[in-house]
LUMBA-281282 format. One record per residue (C-alpha): residue number from 0; residue in three letters; x, y, z. Coordinates in nm, 3 decimals. Layout:
BEGIN
PT    i   aa        X        Y        Z
PT  NUM  ala        X        Y        Z
...
# end
This chain:
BEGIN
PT    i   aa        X        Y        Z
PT    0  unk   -5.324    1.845    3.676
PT    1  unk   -4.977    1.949    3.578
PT    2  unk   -4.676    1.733    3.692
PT    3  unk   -4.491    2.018    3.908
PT    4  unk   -4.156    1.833    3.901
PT    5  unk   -4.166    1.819    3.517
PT    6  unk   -3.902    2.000    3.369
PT    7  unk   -4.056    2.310    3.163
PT    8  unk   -3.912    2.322    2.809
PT    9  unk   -3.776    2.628    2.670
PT   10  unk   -3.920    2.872    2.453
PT   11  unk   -3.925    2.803    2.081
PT   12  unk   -3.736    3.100    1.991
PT   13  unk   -3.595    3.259    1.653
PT   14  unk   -3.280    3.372    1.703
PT   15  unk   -3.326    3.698    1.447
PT   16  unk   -3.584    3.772    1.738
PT   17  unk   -3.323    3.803    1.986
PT   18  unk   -3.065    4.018    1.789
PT   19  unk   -3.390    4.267    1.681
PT   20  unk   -3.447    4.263    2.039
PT   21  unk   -3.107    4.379    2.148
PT   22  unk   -3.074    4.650    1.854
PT   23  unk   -3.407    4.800    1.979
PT   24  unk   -3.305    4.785    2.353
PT   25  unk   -2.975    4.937    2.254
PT   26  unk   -3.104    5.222    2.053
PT   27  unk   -3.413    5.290    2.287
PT   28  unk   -3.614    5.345    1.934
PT   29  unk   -3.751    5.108    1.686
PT   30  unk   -3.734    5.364    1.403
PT   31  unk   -3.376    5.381    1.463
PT   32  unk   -3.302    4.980    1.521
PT   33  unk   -3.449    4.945    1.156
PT   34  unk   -3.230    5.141    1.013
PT   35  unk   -2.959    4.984    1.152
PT   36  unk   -3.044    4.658    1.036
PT   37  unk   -3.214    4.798    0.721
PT   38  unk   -3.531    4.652    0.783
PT   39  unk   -3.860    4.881    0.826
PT   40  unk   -3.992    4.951    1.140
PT   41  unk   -4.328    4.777    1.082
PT   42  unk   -4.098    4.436    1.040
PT   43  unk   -3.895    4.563    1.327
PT   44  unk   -4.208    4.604    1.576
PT   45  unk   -4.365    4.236    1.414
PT   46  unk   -4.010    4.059    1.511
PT   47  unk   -4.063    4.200    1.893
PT   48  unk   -4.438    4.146    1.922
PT   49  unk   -4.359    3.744    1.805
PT   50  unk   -4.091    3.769    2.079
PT   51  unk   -4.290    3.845    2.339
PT   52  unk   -4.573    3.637    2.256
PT   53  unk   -4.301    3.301    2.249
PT   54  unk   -4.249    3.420    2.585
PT   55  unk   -4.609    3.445    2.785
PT   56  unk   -4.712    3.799    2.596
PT   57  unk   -4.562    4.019    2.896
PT   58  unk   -4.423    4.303    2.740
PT   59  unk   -4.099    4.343    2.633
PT   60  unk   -4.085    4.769    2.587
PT   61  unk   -4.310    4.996    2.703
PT   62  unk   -4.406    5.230    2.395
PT   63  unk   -4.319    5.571    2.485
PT   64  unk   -4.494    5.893    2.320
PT   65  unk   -4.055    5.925    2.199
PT   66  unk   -3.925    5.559    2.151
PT   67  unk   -3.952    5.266    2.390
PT   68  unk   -3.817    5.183    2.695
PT   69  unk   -3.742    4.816    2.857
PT   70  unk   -3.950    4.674    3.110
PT   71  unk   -3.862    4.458    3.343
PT   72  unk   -3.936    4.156    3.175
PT   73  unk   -3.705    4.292    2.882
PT   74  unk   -3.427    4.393    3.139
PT   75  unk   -3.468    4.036    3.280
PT   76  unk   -3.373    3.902    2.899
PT   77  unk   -3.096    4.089    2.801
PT   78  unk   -2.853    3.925    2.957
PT   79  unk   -2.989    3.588    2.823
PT   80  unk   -3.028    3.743    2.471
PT   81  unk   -2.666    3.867    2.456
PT   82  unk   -2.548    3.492    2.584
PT   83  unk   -2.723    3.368    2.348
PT   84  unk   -2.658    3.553    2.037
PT   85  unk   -2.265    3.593    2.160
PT   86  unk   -2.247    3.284    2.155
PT   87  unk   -2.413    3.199    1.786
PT   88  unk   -2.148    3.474    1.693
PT   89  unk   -1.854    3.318    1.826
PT   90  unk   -1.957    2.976    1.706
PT   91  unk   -1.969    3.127    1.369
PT   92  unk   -1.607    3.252    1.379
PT   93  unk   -1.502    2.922    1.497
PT   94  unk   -1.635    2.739    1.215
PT   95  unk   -1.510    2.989    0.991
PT   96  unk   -1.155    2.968    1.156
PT   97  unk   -1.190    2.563    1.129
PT   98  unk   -1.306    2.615    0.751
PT   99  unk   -0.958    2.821    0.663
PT  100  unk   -0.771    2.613    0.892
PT  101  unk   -0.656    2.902    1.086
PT  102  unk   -0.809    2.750    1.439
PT  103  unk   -0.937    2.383    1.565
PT  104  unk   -0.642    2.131    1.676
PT  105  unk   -0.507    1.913    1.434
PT  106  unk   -0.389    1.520    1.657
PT  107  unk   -0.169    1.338    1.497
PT  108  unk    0.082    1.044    1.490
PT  109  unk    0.373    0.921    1.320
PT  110  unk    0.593    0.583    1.368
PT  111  unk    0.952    0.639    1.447
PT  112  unk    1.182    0.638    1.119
PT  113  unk    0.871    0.887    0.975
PT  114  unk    1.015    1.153    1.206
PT  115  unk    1.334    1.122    1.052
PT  116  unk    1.269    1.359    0.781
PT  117  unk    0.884    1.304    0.635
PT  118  unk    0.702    1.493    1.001
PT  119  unk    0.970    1.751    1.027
PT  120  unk    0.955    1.890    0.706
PT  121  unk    0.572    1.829    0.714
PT  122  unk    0.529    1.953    1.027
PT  123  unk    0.779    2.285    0.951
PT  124  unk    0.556    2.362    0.642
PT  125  unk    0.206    2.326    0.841
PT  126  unk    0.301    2.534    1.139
PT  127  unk    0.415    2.810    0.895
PT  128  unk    0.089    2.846    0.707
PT  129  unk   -0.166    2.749    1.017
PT  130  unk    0.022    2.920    1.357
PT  131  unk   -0.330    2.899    1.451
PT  132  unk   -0.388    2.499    1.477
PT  133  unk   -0.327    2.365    1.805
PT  134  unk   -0.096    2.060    1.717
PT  135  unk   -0.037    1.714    1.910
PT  136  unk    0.163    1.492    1.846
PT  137  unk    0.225    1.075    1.949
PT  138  unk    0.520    0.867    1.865
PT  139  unk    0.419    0.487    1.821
PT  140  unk    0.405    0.191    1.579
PT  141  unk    0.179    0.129    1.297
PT  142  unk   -0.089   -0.103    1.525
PT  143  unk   -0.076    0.128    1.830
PT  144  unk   -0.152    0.457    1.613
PT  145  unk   -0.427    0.233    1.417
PT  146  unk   -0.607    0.179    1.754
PT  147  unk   -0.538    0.557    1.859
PT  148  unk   -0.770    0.649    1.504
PT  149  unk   -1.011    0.395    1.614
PT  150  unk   -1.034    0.504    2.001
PT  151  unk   -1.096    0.893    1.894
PT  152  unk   -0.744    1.022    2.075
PT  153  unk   -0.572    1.094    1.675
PT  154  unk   -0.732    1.258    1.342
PT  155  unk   -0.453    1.137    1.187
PT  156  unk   -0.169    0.855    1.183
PT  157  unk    0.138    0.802    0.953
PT  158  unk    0.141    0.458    0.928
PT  159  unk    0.317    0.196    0.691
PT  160  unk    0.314   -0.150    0.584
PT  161  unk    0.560   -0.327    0.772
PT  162  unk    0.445   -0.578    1.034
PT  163  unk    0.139   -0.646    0.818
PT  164  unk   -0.136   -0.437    1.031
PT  165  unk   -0.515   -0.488    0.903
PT  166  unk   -0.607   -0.165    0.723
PT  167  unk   -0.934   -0.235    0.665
PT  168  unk   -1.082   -0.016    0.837
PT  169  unk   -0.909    0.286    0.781
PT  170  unk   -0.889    0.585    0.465
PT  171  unk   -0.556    0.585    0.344
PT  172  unk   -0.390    0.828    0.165
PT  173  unk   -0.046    0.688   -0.010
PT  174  unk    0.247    0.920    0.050
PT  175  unk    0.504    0.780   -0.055
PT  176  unk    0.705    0.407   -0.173
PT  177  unk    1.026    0.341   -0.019
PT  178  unk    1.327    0.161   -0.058
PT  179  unk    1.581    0.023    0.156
PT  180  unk    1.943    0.034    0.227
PT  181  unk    2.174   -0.215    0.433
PT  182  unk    2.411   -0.012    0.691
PT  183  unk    2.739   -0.103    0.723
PT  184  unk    3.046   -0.048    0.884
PT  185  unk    3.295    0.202    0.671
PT  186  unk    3.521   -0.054    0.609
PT  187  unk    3.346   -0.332    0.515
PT  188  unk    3.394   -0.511    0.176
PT  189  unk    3.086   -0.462   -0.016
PT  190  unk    3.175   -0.082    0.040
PT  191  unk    3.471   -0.090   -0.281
PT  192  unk    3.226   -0.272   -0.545
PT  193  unk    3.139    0.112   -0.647
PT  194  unk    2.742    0.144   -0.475
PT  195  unk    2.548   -0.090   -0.721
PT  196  unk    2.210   -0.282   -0.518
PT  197  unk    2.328   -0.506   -0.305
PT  198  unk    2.090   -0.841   -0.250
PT  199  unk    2.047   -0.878    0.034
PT  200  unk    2.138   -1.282    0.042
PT  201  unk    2.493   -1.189    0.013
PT  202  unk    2.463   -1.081    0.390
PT  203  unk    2.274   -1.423    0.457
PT  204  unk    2.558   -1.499    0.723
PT  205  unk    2.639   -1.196    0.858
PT  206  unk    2.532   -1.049    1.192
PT  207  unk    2.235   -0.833    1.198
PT  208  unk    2.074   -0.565    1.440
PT  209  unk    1.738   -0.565    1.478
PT  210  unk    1.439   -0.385    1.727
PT  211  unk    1.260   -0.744    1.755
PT  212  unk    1.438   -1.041    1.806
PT  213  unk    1.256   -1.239    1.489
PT  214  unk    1.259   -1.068    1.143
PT  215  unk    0.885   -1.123    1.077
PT  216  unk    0.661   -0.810    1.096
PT  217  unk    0.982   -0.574    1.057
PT  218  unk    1.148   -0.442    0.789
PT  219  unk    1.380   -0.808    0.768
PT  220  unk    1.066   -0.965    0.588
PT  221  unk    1.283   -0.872    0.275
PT  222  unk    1.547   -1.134    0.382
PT  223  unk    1.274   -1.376    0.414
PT  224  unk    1.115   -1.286    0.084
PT  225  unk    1.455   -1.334   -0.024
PT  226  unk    1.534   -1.665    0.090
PT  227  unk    1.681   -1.630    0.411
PT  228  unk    1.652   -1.649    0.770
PT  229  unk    1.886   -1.329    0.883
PT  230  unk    2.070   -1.400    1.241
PT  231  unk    1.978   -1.148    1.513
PT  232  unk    2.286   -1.085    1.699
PT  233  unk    2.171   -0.789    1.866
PT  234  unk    1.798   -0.627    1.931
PT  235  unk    1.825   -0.287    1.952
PT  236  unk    1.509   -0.061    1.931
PT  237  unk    1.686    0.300    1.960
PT  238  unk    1.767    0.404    1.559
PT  239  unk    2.126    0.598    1.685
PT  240  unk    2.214    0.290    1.896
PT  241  unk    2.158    0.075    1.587
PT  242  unk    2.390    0.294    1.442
PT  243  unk    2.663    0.266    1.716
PT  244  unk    2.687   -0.082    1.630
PT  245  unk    2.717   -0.078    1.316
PT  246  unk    2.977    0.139    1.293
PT  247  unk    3.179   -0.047    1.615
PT  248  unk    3.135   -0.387    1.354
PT  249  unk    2.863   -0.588    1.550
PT  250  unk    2.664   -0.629    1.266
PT  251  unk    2.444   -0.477    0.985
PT  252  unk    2.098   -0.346    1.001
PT  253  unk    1.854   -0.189    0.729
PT  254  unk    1.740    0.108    0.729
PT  255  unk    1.440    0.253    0.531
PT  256  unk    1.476    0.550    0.296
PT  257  unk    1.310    0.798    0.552
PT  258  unk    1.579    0.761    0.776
PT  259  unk    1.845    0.777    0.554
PT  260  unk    1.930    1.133    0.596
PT  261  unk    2.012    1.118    0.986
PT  262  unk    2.267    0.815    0.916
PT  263  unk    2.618    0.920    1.088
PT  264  unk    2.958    0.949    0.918
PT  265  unk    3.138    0.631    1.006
PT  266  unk    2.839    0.374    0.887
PT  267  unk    2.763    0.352    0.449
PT  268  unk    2.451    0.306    0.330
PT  269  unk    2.392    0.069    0.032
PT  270  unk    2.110    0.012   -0.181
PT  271  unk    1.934   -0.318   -0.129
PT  272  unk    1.829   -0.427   -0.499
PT  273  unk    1.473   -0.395   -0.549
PT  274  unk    1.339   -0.759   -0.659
PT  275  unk    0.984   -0.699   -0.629
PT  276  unk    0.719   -0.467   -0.488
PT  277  unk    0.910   -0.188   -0.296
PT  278  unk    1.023   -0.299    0.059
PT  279  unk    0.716   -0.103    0.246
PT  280  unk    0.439    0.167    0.167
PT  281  unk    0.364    0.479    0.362
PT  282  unk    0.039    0.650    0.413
PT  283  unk   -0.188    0.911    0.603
PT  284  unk   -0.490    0.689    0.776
PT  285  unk   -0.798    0.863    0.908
PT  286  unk   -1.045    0.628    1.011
PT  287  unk   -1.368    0.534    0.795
PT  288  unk   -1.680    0.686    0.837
PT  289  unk   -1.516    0.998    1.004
PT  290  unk   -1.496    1.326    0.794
PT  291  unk   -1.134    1.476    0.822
PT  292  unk   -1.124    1.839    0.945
PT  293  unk   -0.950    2.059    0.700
PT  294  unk   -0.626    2.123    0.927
PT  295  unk   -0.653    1.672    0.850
PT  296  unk   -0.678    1.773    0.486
PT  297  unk   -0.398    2.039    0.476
PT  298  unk   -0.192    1.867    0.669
PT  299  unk   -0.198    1.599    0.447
PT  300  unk   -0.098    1.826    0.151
PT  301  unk    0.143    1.933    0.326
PT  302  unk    0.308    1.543    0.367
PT  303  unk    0.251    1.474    0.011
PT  304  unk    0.508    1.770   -0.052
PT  305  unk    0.751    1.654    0.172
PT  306  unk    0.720    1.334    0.076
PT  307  unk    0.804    1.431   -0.276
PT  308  unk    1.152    1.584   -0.150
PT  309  unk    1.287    1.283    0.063
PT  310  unk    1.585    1.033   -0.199
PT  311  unk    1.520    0.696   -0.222
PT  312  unk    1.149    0.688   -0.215
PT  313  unk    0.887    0.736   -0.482
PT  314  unk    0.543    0.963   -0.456
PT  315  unk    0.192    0.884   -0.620
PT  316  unk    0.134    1.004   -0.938
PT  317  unk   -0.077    1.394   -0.868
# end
């Protein structure tokens, strides 16, 4: 005996049925419906005879001495049919939108000194050739934008090598190599020795500004690698305060090659010598296993050429 509280399934319908269907319906005549769809009207009236027998066999037109008329079973479906094939239509232009990135949403994040220069010229070139991504964006550091791929809330996160994150689990594309400089007050003495690399254990006993108050995980692992514990005077996380004082003469700070254009008047810049591998790397992450949309890809492309304007840093080899 059949289980009346069993949900019926739906027909098992083709969805060429549906859109014959509609063309007949609309032109009241199945001569003229295969001509529109350049079909012949034998396949025409075989596409609506398997239609109605999917659904029960009730008849779908009534065949008129001059063309065909709905019944009301076929009234009853047009509505349905036209959901239906609307919305195989507009699924189509979606993917087709998403395919030549000129649709979908494109979630992204970047750590702080990265917005310096590297996003904003990124960024400036995306909008301009895909108005029609929807873009988001999240400020954070490397681990926190790691755990936002990871959790499903980014496609994509900036992310570098300082503070030593696991990266494991992540596809990275490298953007870019950079270098660092030590900021200093205008007047201070290593300013005259005419801009040659600085090592950084000449400042071994000066005063430094730093976000965290211990140099590990930050960009000060270069004094360590160096030989030297560096003495946090002041933690300071904003980048213009960090500025402020080094240009009152509380101290020195480094500052990575992507922030290096936004550095204000009264505080120099000087190269710290490279001794090694370069003080961090920067890349794209997307997380394993997941396949990047193409606004992921283009915006990608689209860092890789800003990358390869911004001094003081070196791109991957095309």
């Amino acid at each position: 005996m059949p289980n009346p509280h069993r949900t019926a399934l739906p027909p098992d319908l083709a969805t060429v049925w549906l859109r014959v269907f509609l063309e007949v319906a609309r032109h009241e005549s199945f001569t003229v419906a295969a001509r529109t769809l350049g079909w012949t009207q034998s396949a025409v009236s075989r596409q609506i005879s398997s239609l109605e027998a999917a659904l029960g066999g009730a008849p779908l037109f009534d065949r008129l001495p001059r063309g065909v008329r709905l019944t009301e079973a076929g009234r009853a479906l047009v509505p349905y049919a036209q959901t239906v094939t609307g919305a195989l239509h507009a699924a189509a232009r979606e993917l087709a939108a998403l395919r030549e990135v000129a649709g979908g949403r494109l979630r992204f994040g970047a750590f702080p000194t990265a917005d310096a220069a590297l996003i904003p010229h990124a960024l400036g070139a995306f909008r301009t050739r895909h108005p029609g991504v929807r873009v988001s964006r999240e400020e954070g550091l490397t681990p926190s934008l790691l755990d936002g791929l990871t959790e499903g809330r980014l496609d994509l996160a900036v992310v570098s090598t300082t503070g030593g994150a696991p990266l494991s689990a992540y596809e990275l594309r490298h953007l870019l190599d950079e270098s660092l400089y030590v900021a200093v007050p205008a007047g201070h003495p290593l300013v005259g020795e005419g801009g040659d690399p600085v090592r950084l254990g000449r400042l071994a006993d000066a005063d430094w500004i730093s976000g965290s108050p211990r140099p590990e995980g930050t960009l000060l692992d270069a004094a360590l690698r160096q030989g030297f514990r560096p003495r946090i005077a002041h933690v300071v996380g904003e980048w213009t305060a960090k500025q402020g004082y080094v240009a009152a003469g509380l101290g020195v700070t480094l500052v990575p090659a992507l922030a290096a254009e936004s550095v204000r008047p009264d505080v120099v810049l000087l190269p710290v010598l490279d001794e090694g591998a370069p003080a961090r790397a920067v890349y794209a992450a997307v997380l394993r296993g997941r396949s990047p949309s193409p606004a992921v890809e283009a915006f990608v492309g689209a860092l890789r050429e800003a990358a390869g304007r911004i001094p003081g840093t070196s791109a991957p080899m095309a």
